[in-house]
Residue, then its C-alpha position, 0 to 999 in steps of 0.5 A: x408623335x411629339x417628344x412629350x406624348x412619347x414620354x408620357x406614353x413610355x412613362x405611365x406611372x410617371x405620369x400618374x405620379x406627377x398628375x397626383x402631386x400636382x392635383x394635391x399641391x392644387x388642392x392644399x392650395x384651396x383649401x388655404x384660400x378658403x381657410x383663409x376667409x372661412x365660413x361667412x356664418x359661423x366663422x369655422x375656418x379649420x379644414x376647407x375641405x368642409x368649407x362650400x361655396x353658396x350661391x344665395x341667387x342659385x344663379x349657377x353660370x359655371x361649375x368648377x372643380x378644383x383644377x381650375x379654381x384660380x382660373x378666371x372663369x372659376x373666380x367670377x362665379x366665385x365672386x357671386x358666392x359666399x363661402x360657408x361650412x358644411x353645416x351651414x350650406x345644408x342648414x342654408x339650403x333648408x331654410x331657402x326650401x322650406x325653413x324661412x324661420x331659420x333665418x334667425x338660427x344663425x343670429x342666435x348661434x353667434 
């Protein structure tokens, strides 16, 4: 057993401490670089937790969580995407399933 895995083993709570300040320094990461851009619809930018990322093709290669979200593979399928709000990407994925007519929503909200 190497010295880290010792540690980690006789430090339990220590470890589960730094692994929850390092998961919520990552995600206040996040949440700034899609605040920083917002929703491409309604321009809503004030919490991104509530911002989505949408793929317009459903042209899914990765699926990414939080943790690897500046990793390389996380950043190409985000190049695919477009950033919305909550809101929109439920309005979004209606109008793509039944609702063409609500194609216009979005020019008439702005």
């Amino acid at each position: 057993m190497n010295r880290t895995s010792k540690w980690k083993k006789e430090n339990p709570e220590r470890v589960k401490q730094n692994r929850k300040e390092w998961c919520d320094k990552n995600r206040d990461k996040v949440h700034e670089h899609k605040c920083s851009i917002g929703c491409q619809h309604c321009g809503y930018n004030k919490y991104g937790g509530a911002l989505e990322w949408h793929h317009p093709d459903s042209n899914k290669d990765y699926v990414f969580r939080t943790a690897g979200y500046f990793g390389p593979k996380a950043q190409a399928e985000i190049a695919k995407c477009i950033l919305l709000c909550a809101n929109c990407h439920r309005e979004e994925h209606m109008k793509m399933k039944t609702r063409p007519d609500l194609d216009d929503l979005y020019h008439d909200s702005k």
